[in-house]
C-alpha positions in Angstrom: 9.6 20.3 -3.3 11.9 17.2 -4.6 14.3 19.8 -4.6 14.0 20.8 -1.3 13.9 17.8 0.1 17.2 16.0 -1.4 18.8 19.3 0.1 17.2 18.9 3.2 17.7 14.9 3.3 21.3 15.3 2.0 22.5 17.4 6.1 22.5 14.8 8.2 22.9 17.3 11.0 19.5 18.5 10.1 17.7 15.0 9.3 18.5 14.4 12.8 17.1 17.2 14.5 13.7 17.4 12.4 13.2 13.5 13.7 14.1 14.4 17.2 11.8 17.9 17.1 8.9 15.8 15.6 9.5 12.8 17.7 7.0 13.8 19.8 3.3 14.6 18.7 3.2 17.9 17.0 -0.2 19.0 16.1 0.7 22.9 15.0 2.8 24.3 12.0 4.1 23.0 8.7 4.9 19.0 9.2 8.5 19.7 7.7 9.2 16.2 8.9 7.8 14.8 5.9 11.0 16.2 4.1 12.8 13.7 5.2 9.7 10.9 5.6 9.2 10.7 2.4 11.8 9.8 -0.8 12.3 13.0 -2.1 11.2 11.7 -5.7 7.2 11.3 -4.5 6.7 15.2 -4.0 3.4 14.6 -4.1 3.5 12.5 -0.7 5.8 15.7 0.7 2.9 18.0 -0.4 0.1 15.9 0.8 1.5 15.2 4.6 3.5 18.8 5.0 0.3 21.0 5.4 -1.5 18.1 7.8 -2.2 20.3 11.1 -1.1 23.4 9.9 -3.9 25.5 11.6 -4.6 28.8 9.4 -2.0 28.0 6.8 -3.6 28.2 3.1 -2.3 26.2 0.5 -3.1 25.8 -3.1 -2.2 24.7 -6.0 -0.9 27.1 -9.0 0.2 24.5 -11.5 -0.2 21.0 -12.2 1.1 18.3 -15.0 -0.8 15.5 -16.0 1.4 12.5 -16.8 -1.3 10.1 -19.3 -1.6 7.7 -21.2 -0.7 8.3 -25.0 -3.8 9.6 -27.1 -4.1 6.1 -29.5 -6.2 7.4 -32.9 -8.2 4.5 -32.5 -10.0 3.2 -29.5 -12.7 0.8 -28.6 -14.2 -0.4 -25.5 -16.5 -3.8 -25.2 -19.4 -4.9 -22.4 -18.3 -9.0 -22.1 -20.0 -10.9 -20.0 -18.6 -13.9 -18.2 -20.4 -16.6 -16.2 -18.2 -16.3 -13.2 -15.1 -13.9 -12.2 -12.7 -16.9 -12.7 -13.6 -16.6 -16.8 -13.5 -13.1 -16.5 -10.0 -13.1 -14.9 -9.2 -15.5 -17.8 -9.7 -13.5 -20.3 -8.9 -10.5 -18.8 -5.0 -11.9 -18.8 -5.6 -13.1 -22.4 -6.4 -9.6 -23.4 -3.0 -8.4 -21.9 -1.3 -10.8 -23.4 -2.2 -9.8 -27.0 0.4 -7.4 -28.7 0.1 -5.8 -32.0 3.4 -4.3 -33.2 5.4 -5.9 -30.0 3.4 -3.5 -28.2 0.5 -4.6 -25.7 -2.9 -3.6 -27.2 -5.1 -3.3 -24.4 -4.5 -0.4 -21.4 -7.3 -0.8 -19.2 -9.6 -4.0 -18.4 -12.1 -3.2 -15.5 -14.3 -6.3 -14.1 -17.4 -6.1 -11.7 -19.3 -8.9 -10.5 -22.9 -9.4 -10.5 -23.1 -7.2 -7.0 -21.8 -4.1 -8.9 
């Protein structure tokens, strides 16, 4: 798709005509206007807006990579309490602060208030 769409957005002869073809509401077919919507490095926006109203048109996905975080060999997790968000928030930025071999040692901090 990223391919496709540098190709596409690189004809400006062609960038013109999709905007001027889906210039006005178009509710059927392949939404080959997000070619040129969408930076052609985020395939994943291409993919999600070019099937949008494309009556009887299956899709599906035959391959997908996962980009994660690195495995660490040792985790931990905690359940802190704080009397109010604005302690939480405190120490949530402390957390991120903290580095262990110039490398930051915390990669996720989630907070919920009382409601949650």
């Amino acid at each position: 798709i990223s391919a496709i769409a540098r190709e596409v957005q690189a004809d400006e002869e062609l960038v013109a005509l999709i905007n001027k073809k889906y210039s006005i509401k178009c509710t059927t077919g392949l939404s080959i206007n997000s070619l040129v919507d969408f930076p052609a490095d985020d395939p994943i926006e291409i993919i999600k807006h070019i099937i949008v109203g494309s009556e009887g048109t299956l899709a599906f996905v035959s391959q997908v990579t996962f980009n994660t975080v690195v495995e660490h060999p040792h985790k931990r997790s905690a359940f802190i309490l704080f009397p109010d968000m604005h302690q939480g928030g405190q120490a949530t930025a402390a957390l991120r602060r903290t580095m262990i071999d110039d490398e930051c040692c915390v990669d996720a901090v989630e907070i919920f208030d009382r409601k949650a």
